[in-house]
C-alpha positions as CSV (number, residue, x, y, z in Angstrom):
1,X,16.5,125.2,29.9
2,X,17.2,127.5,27.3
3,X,14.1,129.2,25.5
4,X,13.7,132.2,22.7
5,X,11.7,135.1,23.2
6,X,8.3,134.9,23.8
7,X,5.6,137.0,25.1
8,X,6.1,136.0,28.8
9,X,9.5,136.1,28.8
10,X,10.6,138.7,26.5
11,X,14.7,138.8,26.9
12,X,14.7,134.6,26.5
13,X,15.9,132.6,29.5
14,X,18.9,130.7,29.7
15,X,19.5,128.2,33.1
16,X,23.4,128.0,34.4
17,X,25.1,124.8,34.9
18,X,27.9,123.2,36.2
19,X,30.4,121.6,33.9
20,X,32.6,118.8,34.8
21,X,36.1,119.5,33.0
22,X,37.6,116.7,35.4
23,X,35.9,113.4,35.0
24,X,37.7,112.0,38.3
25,X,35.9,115.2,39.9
26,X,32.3,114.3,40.8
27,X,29.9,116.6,42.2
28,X,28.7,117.8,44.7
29,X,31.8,115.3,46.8
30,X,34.9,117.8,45.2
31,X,32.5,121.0,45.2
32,X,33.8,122.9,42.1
33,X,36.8,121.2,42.3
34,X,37.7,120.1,38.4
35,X,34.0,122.0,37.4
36,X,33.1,125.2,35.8
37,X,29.8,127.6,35.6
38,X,28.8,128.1,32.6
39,X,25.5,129.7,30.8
40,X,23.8,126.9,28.9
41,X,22.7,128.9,25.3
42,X,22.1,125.8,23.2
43,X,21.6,121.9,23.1
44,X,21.7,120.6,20.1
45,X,22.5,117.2,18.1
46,X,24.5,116.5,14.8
47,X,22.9,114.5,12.5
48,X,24.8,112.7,9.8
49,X,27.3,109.4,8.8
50,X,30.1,110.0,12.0
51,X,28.9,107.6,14.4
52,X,30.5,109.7,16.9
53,X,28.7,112.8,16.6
54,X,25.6,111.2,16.9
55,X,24.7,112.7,20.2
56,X,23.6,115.6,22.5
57,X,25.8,118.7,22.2
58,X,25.3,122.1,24.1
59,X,26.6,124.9,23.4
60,X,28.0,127.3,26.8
61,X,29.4,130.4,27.7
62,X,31.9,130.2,31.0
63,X,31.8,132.6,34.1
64,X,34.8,133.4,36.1
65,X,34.9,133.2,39.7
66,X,35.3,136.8,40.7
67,X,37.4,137.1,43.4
68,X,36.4,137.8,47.1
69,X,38.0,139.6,50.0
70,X,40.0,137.2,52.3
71,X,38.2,137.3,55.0
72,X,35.5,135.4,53.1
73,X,35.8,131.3,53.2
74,X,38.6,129.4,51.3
75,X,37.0,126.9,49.0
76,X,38.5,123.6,47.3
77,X,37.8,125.3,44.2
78,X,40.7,127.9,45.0
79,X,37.8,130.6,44.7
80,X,36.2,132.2,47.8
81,X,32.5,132.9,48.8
82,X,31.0,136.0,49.0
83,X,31.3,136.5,53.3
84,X,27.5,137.7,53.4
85,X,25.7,135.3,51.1
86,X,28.4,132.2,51.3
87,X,27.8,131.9,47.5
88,X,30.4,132.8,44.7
89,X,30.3,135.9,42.8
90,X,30.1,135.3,39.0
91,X,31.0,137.1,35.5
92,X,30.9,136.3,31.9
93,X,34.2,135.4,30.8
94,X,35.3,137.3,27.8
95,X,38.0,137.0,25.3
96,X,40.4,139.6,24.4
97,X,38.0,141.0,21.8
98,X,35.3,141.6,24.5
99,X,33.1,138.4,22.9
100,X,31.8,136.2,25.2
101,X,33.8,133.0,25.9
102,X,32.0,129.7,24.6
103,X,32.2,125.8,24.1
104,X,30.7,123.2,22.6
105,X,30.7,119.9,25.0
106,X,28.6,116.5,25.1
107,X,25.8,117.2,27.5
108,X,26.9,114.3,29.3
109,X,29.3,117.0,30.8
110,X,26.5,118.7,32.8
């Protein structure tokens, strides 16, 4: 869910999701395998005459996988798990600018 400012949550709120990039990949079965994390900023729908684009869009900024020591566990994803926690480590991908790294995909995609 992705919310504005308001008085109980004063810095917004954003959820992160998984995005399938590989349509043969299905989750949770290939784990992130042919997926990506991504911070969901937007959903959004373009009205107009192109049939196409006449559905649910969202706008998301990717994280990288951050890299773990080997001793943690190999996953399928090529990434490892934090050896504590079993969970990934995450940051925001940037470009070389420093602006954080976006796309616009059909929310069928999450």
């Amino acid at each position: 869910m992705a919310s504005p400012p308001s008085k109980e949550w004063p810095v917004e709120r954003y959820d992160t999701v998984l995005v399938n990039m590989d349509p043969s990949k299905k989750w949770p079965h290939s784990g992130l395998e042919g997926h990506t994390v991504a911070w969901l900023r937007l959903i959004f729908r373009i009205c107009g005459a192109i049939p196409a684009a006449d559905r649910f869009l969202a706008y998301v900024q990717r994280y990288h996988i951050i890299p773990q020591p080997s001793v943690s566990a190999q996953t399928s994803h090529g990434g490892k798990t934090d050896p504590i926690t079993g969970l990934y480590a995450l940051k925001r991908a940037l470009r070389a600018d420093k602006s954080y790294l976006g796309d616009v995909i059909p929310v069928s995609r999450l």
